[in-house]
PyMOL CGO cylinders between C-alpha atoms (Angstrom):
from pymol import cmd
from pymol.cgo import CYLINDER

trace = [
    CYLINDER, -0.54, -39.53, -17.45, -3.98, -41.17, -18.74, 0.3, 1, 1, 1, 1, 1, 1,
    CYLINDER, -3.98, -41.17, -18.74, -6.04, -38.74, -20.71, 0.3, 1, 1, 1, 1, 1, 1,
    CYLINDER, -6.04, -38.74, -20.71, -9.36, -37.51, -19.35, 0.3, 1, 1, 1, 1, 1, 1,
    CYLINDER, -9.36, -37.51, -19.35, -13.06, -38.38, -20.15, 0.3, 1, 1, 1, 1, 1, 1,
    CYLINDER, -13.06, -38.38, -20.15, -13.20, -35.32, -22.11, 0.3, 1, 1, 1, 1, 1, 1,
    CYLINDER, -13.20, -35.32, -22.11, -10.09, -36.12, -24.41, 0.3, 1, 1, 1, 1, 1, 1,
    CYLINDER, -10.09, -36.12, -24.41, -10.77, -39.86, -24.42, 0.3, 1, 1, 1, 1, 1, 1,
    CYLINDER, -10.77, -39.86, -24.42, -14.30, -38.27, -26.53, 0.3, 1, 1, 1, 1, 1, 1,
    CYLINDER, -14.30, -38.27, -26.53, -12.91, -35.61, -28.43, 0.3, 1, 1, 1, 1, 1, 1,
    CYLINDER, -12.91, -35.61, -28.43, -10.80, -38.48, -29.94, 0.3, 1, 1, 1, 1, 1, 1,
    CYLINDER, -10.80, -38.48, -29.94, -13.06, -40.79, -30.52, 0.3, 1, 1, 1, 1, 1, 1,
    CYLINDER, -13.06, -40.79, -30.52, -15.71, -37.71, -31.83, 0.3, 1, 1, 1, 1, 1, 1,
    CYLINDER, -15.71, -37.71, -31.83, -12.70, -36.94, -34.29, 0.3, 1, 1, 1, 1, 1, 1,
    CYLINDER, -12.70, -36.94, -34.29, -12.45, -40.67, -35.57, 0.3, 1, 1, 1, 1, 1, 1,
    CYLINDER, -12.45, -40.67, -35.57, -15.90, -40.76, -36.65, 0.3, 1, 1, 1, 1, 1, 1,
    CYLINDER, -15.90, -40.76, -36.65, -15.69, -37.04, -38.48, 0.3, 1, 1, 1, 1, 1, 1,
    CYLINDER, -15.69, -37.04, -38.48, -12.59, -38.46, -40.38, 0.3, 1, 1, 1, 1, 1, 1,
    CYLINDER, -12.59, -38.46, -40.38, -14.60, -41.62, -41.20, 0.3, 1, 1, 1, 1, 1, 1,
    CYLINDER, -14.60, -41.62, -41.20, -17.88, -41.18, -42.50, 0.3, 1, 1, 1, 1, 1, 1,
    CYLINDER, -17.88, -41.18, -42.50, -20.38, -44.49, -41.87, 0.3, 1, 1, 1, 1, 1, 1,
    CYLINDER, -20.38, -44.49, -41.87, -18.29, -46.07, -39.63, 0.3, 1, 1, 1, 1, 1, 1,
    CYLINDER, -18.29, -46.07, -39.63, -19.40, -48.75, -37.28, 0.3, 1, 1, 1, 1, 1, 1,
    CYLINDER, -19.40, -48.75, -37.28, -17.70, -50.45, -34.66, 0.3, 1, 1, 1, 1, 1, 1,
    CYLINDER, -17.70, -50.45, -34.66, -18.52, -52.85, -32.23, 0.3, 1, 1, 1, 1, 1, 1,
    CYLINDER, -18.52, -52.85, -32.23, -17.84, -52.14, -28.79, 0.3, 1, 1, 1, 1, 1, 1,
    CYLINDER, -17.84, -52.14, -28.79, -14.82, -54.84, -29.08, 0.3, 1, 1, 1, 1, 1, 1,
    CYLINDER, -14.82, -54.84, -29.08, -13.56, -53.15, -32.16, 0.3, 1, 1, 1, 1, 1, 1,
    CYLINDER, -13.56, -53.15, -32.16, -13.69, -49.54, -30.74, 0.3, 1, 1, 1, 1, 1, 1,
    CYLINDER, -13.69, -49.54, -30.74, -11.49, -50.72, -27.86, 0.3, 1, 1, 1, 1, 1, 1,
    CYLINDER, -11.49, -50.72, -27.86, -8.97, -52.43, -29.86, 0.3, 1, 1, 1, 1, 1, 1,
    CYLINDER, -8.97, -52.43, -29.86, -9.24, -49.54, -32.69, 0.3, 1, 1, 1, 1, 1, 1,
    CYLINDER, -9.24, -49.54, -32.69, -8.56, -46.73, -29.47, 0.3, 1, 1, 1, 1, 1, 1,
    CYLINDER, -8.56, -46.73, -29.47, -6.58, -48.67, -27.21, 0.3, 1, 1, 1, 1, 1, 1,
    CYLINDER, -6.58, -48.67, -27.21, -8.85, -48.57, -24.81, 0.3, 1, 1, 1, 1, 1, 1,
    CYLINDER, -8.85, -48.57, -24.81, -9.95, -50.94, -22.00, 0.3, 1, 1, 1, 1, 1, 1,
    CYLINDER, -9.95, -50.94, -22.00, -13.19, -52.05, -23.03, 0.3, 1, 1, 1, 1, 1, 1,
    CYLINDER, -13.19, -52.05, -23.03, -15.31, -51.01, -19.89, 0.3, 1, 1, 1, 1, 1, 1,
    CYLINDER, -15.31, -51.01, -19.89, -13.14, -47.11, -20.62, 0.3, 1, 1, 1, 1, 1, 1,
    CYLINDER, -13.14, -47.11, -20.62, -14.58, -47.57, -23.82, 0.3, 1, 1, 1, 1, 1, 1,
    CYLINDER, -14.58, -47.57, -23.82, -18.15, -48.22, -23.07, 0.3, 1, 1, 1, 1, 1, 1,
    CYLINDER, -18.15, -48.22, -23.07, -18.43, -45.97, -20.93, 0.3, 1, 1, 1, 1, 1, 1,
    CYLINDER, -18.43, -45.97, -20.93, -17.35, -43.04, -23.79, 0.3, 1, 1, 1, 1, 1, 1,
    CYLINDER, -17.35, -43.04, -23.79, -19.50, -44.48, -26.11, 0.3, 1, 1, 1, 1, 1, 1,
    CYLINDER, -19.50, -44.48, -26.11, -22.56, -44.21, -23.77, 0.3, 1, 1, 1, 1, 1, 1,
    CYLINDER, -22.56, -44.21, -23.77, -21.81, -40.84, -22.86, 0.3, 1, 1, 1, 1, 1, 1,
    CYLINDER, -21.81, -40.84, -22.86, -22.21, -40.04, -26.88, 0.3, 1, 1, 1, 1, 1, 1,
    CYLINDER, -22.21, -40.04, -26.88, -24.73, -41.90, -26.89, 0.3, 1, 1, 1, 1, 1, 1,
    CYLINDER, -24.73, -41.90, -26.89, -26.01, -40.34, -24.30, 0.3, 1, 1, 1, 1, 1, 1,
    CYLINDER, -26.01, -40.34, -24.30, -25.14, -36.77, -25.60, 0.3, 1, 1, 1, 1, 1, 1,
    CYLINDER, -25.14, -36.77, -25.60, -27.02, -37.71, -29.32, 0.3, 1, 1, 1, 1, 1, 1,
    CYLINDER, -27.02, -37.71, -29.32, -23.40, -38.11, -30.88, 0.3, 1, 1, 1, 1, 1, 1,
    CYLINDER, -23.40, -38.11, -30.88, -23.84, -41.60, -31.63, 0.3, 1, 1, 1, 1, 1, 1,
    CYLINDER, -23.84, -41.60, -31.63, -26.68, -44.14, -31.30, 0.3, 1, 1, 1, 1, 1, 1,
    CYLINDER, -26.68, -44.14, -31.30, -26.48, -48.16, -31.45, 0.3, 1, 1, 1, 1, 1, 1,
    CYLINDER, -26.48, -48.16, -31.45, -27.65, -50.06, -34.29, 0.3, 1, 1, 1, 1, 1, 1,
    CYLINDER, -27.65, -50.06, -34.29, -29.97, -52.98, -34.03, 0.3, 1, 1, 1, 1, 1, 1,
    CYLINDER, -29.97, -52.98, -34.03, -27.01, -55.31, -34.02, 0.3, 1, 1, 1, 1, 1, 1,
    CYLINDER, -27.01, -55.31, -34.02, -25.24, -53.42, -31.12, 0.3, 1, 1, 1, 1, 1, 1,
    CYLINDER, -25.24, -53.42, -31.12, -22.47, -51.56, -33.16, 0.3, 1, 1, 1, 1, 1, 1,
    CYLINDER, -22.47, -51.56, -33.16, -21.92, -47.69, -32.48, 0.3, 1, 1, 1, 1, 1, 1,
    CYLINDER, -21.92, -47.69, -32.48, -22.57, -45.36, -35.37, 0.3, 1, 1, 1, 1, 1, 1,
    CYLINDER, -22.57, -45.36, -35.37, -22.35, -41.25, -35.91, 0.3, 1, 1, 1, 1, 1, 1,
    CYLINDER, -22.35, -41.25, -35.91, -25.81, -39.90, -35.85, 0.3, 1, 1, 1, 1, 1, 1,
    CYLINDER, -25.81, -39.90, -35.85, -24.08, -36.73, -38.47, 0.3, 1, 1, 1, 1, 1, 1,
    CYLINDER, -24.08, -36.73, -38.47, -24.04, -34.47, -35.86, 0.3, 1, 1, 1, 1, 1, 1,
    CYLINDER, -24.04, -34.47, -35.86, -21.13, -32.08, -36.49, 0.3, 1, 1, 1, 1, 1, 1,
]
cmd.load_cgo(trace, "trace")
């Protein structure tokens, strides 16, 4: 059974709580999740989306501190 949308960014919500400043790439979040890479974007965007995490200049996904 493949976990949900929901799940997929509770997890990935989680990582960044548990690591403070980190940045990933959207490469690196895939490989760091195990995630196919267009799953992946697609999370990220929605947090994006959702003001949970915005993109850096250089295109790398980072916690905006919202708890």
């Amino acid at each position: 059974m493949l976990p949900d949308d929901d799940t997929l960014m509770k997890r990935v919500q989680a990582e960044y709580r548990e690591m403070p400043g980190l940045l990933l790439t959207l490469e690196q979040a895939a490989r760091l999740w195990g995630m196919a890479p267009p799953v992946c974007h697609a999370i990220l965007d929605r947090l994006v989306a959702a003001g949970w995490l915005r993109r850096t200049a250089g295109g790398a996904y980072v916690s905006t501190d919202r708890r």
